[in-house]
C-alpha positions, 0 to 999 in steps of 0.5 A: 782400378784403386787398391786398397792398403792396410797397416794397422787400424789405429787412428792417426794424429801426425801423418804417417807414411803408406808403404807398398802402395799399388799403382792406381790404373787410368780407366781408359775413358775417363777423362776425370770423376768425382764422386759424393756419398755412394759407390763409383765406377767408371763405364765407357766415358764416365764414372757414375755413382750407384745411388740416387739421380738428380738430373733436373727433378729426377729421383729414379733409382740407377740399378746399371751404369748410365748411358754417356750423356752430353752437357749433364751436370751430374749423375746419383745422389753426388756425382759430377764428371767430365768426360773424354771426347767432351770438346770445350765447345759442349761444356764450360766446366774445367773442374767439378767437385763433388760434397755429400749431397752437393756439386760445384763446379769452376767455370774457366772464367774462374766462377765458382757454380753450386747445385743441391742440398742446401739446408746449411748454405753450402752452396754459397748462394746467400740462402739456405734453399735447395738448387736443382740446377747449378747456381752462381755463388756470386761472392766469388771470382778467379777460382782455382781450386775447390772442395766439397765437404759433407755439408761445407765448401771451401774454394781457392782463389789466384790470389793465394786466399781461402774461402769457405761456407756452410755447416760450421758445427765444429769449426770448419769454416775456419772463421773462428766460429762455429756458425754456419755461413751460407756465403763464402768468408774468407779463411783470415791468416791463410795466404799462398794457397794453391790446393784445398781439400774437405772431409765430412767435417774438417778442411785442409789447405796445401800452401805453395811453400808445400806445407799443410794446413787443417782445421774443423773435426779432429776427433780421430786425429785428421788435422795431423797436430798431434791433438784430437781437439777440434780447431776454429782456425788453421793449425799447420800440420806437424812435422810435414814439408815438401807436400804436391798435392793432398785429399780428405776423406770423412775423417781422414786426410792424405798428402803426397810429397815431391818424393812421390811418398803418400801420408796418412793421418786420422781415422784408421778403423777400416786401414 
């Protein structure tokens, strides 16, 4: 199970190194889980979240772990998993993502697949109109990698380019603009992207050169550029290098460095 940490709880502009940090436990089932809003946990070959269904129209409440289902595309109100003893042949997913409200998933022929909440285009499909079942966001082909923020997607693809679409209300489409877009613009000046990540309003960007990149919200700090002002357009975040991997969370971000070091930057109310 995850363990939570704790240093002080003042918010944090630049990242910060986490110190004694306990090893994280694979569930022995689970093959991979994302979750959206609510609480996670794993049960026999999936994780599930304790809220709302969505499979097709349902709206019926989980107040247990679910069954192990076959070829289901998400479970509560933002769920999306895969699981172990699934074969390639009984899904066509190879990464799920998970937003507030919505899911996306990458095909292994490298399109990008959305489905529901839709009010401010974050599924990318060219409208604003909910999508009970996974729905081709069209304007995009060889995706890699991808995110879900609260109302706001992002997606990379193998040319080293980002894409993004939805709510833009502080910036996090990265175009500039702070005008929601419901088909995906690319993030101009950002190249050699190979992982992206998208907290409830801010997105950040990991470059093959292992630098990172953020922009959006920055009322607690979480693009690491020593400021709290919000950005249109990517701002590099200072002072770190050598980064593998990286994650947001609502008004946090997180990186992981090749020296096996986990850093920390933005909110920090709850440690």
């Amino acid at each position: 199970m995850p363990w939570p940490w704790c240093t002080t709880c003042n918010n944090r502009s630049t990242p910060q190194l986490i110190a004694d940090c306990p090893a994280v436990h694979d569930s022995d089932l689970a093959l991979r889980a994302v979750c959206g809003w609510q609480k996670t946990w794993p049960t026999g070959a999936l994780f599930s979240c304790h809220a709302f269904s969505k499979l097709a129209k349902a709206a019926t409440i989980l107040t247990s772990p679910p069954k192990f289902h076959r070829n289901v595309y998400a479970f509560a109100l933002l769920c999306a998993f895969l699981c172990a003893g699934v074969s390639q042949a009984d899904t066509v997913q190879r990464r799920v993502i998970a937003g507030l409200n919505h899911s996306l998933t990458i095909k292994e022929d490298g399109t990008l697949w959305s489905w529901g909440y839709n009010y401010y285009g974050q599924l990318g499909i060219g409208s604003t109109v909910d999508q009970w079942f996974p729905a081709q966001v069209t304007a995009l082909s060889n995706v890699v990698a991808g995110a879900g923020g609260a109302y706001h997607s992002v997606a990379a693809k193998s040319d080293g380019t980002v894409w993004t679409w939805g709510y833009n209300g502080y910036g996090q489409i990265g175009d500039g603009t702070t005008t929601n877009r419901s088909t995906p613009m690319q993030v101009s000046g950002l190249t050699n992207v190979v992982a992206v990540a998208g907290g409830d309003y801010h997105t950040v960007a990991l470059k093959s050169d292992g630098t990172v990149w953020a922009w959006g919200y920055n009322g607690y700090g979480q693009l690491g550029d020593g400021t709290t002002t919000n950005r249109s357009t990517p701002v590099q975040v200072s002072g770190l290098t050598g980064v593998t991997a990286l994650a947001a969370g609502q008004y946090f971000s997180l990186a992981l460095k090749s020296d096996g070091t986990i850093w920390a930057w933005g909110y920090n109310g709850y440690g």
